[in-house]
ChimeraX commands (.cxc) that place a marker at each C-alpha (Angstrom):
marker #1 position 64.67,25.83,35.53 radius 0.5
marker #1 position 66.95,26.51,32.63 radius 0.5
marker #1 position 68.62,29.49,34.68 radius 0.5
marker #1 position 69.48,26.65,37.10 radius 0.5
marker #1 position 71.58,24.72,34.84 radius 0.5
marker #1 position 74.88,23.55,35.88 radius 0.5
marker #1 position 76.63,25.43,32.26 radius 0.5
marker #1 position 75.07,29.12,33.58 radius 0.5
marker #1 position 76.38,28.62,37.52 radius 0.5
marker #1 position 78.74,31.15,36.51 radius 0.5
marker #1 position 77.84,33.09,33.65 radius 0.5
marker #1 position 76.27,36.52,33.71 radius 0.5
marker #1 position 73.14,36.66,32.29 radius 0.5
marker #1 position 70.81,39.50,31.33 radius 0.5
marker #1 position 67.26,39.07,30.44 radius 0.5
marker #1 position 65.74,41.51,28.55 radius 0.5
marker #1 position 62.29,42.04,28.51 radius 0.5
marker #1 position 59.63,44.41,26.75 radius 0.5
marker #1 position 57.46,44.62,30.22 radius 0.5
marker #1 position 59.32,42.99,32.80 radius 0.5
marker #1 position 58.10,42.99,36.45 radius 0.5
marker #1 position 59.84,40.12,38.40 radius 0.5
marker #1 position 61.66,40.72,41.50 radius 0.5
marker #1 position 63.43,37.52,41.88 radius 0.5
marker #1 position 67.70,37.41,42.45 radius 0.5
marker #1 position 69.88,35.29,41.78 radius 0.5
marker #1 position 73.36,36.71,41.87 radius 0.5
marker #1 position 74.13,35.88,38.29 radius 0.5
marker #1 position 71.20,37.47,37.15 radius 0.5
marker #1 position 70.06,40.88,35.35 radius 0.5
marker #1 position 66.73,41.94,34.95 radius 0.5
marker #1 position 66.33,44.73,31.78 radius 0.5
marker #1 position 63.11,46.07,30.97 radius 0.5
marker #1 position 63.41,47.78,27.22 radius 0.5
marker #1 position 62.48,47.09,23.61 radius 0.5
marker #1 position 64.85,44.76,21.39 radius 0.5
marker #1 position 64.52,47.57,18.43 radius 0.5
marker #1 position 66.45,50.23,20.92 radius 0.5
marker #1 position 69.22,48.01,23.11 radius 0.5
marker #1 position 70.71,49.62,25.92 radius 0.5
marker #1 position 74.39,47.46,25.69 radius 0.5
marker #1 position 76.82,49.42,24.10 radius 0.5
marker #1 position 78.46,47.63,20.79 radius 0.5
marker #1 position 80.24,44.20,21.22 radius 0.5
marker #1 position 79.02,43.83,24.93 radius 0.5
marker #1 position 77.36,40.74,24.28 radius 0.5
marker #1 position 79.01,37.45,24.31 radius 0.5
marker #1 position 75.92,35.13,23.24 radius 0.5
marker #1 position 72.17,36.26,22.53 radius 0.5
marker #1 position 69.47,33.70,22.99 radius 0.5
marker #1 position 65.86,34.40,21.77 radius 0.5
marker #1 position 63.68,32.09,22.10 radius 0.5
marker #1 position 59.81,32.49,21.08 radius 0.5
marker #1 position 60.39,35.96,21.23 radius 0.5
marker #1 position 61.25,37.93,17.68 radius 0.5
marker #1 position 57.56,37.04,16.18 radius 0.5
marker #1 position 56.25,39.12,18.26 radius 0.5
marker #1 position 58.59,42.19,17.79 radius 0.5
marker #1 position 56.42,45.02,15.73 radius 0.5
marker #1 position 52.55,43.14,16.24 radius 0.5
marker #1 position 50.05,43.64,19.33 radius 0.5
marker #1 position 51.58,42.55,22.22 radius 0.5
marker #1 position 48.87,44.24,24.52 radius 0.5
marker #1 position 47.16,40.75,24.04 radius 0.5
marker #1 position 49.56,39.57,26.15 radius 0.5
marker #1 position 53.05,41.12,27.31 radius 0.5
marker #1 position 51.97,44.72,28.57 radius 0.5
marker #1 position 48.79,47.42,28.99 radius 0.5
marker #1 position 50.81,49.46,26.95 radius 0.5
marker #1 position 48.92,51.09,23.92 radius 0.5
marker #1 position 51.93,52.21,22.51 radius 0.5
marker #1 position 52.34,48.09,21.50 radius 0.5
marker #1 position 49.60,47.49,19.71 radius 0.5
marker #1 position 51.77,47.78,16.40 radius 0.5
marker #1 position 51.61,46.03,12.63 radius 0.5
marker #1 position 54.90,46.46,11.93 radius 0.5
marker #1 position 56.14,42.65,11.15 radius 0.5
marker #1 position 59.03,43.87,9.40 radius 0.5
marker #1 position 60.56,45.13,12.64 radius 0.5
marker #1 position 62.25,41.84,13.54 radius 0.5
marker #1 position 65.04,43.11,11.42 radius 0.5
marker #1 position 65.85,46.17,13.16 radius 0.5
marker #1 position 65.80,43.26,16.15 radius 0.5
marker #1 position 68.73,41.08,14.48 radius 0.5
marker #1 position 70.43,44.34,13.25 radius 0.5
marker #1 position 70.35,45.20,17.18 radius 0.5
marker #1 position 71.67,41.88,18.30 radius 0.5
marker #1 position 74.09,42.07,15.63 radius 0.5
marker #1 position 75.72,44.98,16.91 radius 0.5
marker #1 position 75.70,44.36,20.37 radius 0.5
marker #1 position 77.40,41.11,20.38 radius 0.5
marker #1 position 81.22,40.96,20.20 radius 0.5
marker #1 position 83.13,39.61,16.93 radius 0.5
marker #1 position 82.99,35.71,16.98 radius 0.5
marker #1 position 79.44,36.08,19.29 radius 0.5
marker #1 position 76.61,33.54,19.00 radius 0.5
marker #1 position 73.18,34.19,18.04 radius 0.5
marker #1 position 70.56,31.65,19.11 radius 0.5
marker #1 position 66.90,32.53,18.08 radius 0.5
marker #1 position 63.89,29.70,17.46 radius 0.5
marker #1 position 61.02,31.36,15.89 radius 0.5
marker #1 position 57.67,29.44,14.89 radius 0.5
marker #1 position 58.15,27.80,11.99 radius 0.5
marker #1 position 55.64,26.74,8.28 radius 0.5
marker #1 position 53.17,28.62,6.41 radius 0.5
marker #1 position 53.77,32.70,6.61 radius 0.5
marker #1 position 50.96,34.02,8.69 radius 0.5
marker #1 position 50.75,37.41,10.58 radius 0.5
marker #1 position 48.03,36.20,13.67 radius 0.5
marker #1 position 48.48,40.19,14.69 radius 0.5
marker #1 position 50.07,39.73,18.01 radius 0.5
marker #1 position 52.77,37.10,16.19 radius 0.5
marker #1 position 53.84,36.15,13.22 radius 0.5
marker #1 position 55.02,32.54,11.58 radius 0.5
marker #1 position 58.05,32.33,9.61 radius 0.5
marker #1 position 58.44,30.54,6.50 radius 0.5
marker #1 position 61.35,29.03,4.46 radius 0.5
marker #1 position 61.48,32.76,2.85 radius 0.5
marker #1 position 61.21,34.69,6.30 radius 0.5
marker #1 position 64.07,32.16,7.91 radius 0.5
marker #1 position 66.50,33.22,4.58 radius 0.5
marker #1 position 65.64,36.63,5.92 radius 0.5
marker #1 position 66.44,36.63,9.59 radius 0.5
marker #1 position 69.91,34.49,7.85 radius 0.5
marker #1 position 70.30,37.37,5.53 radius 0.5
marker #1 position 69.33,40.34,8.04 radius 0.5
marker #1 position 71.80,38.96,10.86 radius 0.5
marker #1 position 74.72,38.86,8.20 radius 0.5
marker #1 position 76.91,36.62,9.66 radius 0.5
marker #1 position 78.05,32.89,9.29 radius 0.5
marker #1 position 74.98,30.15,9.53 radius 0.5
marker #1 position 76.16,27.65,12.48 radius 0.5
marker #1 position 73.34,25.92,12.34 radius 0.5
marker #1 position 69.40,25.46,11.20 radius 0.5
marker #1 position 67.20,23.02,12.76 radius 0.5
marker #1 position 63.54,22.23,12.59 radius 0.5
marker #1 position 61.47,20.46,14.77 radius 0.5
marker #1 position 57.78,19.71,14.51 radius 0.5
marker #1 position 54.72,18.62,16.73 radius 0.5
marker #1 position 53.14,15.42,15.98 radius 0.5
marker #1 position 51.11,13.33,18.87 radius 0.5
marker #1 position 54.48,11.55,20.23 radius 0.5
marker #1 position 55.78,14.85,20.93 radius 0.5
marker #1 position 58.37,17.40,19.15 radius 0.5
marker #1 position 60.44,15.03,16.80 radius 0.5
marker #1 position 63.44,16.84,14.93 radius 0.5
marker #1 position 62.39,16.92,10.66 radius 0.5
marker #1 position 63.04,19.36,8.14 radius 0.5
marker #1 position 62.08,22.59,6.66 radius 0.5
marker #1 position 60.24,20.82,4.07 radius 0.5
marker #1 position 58.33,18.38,6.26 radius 0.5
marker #1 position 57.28,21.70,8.14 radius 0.5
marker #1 position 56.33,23.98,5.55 radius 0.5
marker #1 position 52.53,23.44,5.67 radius 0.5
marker #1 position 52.37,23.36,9.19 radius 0.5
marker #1 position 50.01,26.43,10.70 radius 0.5
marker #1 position 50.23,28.01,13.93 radius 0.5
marker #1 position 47.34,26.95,16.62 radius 0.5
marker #1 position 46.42,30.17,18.38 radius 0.5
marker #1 position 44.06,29.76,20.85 radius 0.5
marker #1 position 42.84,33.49,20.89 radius 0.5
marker #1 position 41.05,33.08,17.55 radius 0.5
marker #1 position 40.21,29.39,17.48 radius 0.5
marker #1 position 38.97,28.98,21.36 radius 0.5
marker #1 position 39.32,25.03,20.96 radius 0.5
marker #1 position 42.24,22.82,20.83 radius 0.5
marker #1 position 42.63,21.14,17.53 radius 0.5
marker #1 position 42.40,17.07,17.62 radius 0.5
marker #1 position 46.58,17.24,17.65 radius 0.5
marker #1 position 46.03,19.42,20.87 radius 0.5
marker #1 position 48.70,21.60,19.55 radius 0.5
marker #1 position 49.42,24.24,22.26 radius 0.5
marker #1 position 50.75,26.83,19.93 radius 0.5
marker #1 position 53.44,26.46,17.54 radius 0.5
marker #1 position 53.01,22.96,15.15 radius 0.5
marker #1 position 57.17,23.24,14.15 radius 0.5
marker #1 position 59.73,25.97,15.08 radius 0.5
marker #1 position 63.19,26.52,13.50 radius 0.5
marker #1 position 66.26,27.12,15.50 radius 0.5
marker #1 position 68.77,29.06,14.32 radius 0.5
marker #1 position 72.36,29.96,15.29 radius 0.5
marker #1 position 74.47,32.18,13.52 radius 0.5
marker #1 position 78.05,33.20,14.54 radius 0.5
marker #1 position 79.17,37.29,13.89 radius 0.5
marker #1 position 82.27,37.37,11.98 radius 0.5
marker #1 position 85.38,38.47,13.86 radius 0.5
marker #1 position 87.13,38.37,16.84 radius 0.5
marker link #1:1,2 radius 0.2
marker link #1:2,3 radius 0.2
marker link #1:3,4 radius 0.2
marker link #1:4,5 radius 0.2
marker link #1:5,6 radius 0.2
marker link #1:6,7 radius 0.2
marker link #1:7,8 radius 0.2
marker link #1:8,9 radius 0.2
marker link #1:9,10 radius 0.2
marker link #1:10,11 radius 0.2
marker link #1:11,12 radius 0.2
marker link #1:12,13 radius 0.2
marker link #1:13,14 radius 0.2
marker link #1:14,15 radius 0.2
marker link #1:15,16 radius 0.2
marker link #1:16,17 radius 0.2
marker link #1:17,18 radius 0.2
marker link #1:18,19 radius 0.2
marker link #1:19,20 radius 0.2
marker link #1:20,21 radius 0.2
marker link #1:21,22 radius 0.2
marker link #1:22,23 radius 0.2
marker link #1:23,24 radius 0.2
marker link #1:24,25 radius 0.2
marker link #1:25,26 radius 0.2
marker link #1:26,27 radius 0.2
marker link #1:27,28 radius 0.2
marker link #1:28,29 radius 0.2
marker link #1:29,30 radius 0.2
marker link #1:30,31 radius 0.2
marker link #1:31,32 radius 0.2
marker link #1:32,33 radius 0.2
marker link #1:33,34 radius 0.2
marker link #1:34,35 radius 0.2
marker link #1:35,36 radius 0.2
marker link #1:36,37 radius 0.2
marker link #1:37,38 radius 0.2
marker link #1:38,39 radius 0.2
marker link #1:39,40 radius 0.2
marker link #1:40,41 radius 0.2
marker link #1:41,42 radius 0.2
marker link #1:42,43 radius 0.2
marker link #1:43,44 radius 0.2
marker link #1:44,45 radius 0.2
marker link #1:45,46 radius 0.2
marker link #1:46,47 radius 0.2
marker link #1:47,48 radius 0.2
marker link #1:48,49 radius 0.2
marker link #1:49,50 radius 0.2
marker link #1:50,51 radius 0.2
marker link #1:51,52 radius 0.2
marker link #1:52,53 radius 0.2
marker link #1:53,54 radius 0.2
marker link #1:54,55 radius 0.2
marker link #1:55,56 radius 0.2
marker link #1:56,57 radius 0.2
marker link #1:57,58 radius 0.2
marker link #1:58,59 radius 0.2
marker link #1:59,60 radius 0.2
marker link #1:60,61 radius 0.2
marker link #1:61,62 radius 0.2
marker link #1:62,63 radius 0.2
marker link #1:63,64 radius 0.2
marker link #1:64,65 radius 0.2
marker link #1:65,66 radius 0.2
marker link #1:66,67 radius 0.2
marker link #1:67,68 radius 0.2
marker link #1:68,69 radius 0.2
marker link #1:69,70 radius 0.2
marker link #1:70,71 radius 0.2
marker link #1:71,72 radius 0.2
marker link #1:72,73 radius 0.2
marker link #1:73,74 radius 0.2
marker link #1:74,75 radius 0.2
marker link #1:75,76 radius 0.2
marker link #1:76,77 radius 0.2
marker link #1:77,78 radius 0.2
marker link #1:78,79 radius 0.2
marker link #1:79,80 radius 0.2
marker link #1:80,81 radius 0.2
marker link #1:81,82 radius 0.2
marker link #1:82,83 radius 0.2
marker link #1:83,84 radius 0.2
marker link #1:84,85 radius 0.2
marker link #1:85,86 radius 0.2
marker link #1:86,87 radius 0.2
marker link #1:87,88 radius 0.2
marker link #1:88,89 radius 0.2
marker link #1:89,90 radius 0.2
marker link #1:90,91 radius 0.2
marker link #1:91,92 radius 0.2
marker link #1:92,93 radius 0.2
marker link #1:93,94 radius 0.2
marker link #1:94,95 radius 0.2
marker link #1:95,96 radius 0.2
marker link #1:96,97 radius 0.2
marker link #1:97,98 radius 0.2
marker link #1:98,99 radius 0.2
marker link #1:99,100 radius 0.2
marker link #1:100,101 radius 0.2
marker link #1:101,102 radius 0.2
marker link #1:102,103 radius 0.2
marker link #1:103,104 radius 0.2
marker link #1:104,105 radius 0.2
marker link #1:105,106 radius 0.2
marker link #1:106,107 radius 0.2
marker link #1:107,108 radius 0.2
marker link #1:108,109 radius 0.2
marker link #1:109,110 radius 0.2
marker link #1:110,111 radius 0.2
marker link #1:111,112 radius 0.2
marker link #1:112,113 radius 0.2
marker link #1:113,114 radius 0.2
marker link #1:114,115 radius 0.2
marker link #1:115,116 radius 0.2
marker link #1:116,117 radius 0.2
marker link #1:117,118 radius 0.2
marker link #1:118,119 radius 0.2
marker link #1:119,120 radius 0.2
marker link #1:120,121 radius 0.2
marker link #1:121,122 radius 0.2
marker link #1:122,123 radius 0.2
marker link #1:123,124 radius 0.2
marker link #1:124,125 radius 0.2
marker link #1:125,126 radius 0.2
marker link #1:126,127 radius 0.2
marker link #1:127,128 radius 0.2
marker link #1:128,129 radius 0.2
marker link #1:129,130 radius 0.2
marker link #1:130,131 radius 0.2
marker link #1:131,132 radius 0.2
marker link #1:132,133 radius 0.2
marker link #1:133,134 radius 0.2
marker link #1:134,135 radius 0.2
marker link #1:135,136 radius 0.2
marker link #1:136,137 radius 0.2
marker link #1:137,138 radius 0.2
marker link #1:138,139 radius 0.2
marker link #1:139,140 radius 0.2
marker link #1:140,141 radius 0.2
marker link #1:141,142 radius 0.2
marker link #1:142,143 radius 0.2
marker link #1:143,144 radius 0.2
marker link #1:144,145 radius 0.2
marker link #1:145,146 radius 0.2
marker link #1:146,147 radius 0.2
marker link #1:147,148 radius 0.2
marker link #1:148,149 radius 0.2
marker link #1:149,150 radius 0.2
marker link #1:150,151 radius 0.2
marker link #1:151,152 radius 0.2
marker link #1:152,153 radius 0.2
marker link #1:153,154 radius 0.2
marker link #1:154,155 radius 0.2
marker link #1:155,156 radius 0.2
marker link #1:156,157 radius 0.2
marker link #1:157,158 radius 0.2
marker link #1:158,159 radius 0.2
marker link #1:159,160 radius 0.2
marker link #1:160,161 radius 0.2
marker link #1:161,162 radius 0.2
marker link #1:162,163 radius 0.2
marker link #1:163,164 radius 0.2
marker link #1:164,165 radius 0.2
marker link #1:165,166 radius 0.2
marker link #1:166,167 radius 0.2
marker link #1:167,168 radius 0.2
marker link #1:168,169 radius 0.2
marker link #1:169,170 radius 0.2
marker link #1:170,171 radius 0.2
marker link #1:171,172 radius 0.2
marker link #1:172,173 radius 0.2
marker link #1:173,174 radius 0.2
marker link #1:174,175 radius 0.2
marker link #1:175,176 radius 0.2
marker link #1:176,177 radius 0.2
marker link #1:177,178 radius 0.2
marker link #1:178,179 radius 0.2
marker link #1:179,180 radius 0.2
marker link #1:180,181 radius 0.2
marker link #1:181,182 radius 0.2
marker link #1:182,183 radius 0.2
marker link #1:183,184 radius 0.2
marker link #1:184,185 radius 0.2
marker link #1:185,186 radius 0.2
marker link #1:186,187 radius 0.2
view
């Protein structure tokens, strides 16, 4: 759906994915199977990087779910830095970055991690570049209501793998997430 929005008819975009497999074209589209700690692009290819739900799992066991691949099943939960220091370099001066990552009390779950107020100064600090903007959003039964990084900072990741019921919020995963775009100096 969001590859069918009217603002991408004519962009070029490139996914880039750990264990990809899809065969679907569209003519605007790129399919890249790699990891995010070894990018292919050459410096300043990049004009904007999205990441969505996608650098807490960089370095942990993603055999759970992403790929067969023993060679994943990794406790390495500092490697989201390499990650921005990657996406740093590939975009162009004056890119975007765009990354949401789940957001309250620090937890490693081993095949993800949740980021605090601590590990969100870090992916700011790692990334080196100009903050654009910092948003936090959190679950509550009406839905995901925008709030604050205080409001969220006791909030704990459901995961389903360990708990094997929902919770009486029915919280399908994440219970806030921060979204984060940062700008790379230059032009």
């Amino acid at each position: 759906t969001l590859l069918e929005h009217e603002s991408l008819k004519d962009k070029e975009i490139i996914i880039y994915n750990l264990a990809h497999d899809w065969t679907e074209g569209r003519r605007n589209v790129s399919y890249v199977t790699g990891d995010l700690r070894d990018i292919t692009f050459r410096d300043g290819a990049i004009d904007v990087v999205v990441c969505i739900s996608t650098l807490e799992h960089v370095g942990l066991d993603n055999t759970l779910l992403y790929t067969p691949e023993q060679r994943y099943r990794e406790n390495r939960p500092s490697d989201y830095k390499i990650v921005l220091r990657e996406f740093r370099r590939v975009l162009r001066g004056g890119g975007r970055l765009q990354v949401t990552v789940p957001f309250g009390k620090a937890a490693n779950l081993g095949w993800l991690q949740q980021f605090d107020r601590h590990g969100i100064e870090q992916i700011i600090r790692e990334f080196n570049g100009t903050v654009l903007d910092v948003s936090y959003f959190k679950y509550e039964s009406s839905g995901w209501m925008r709030s604050t990084a205080g409001e969220c900072a006791e909030c704990k990741y459901f995961d389903i793998h360990a708990e094997g019921e929902f919770d009486a919020d029915y919280a399908a995963a994440a219970r806030a997430v921060a979204c984060i775009e940062l700008l790379k100096p230059g032009r």
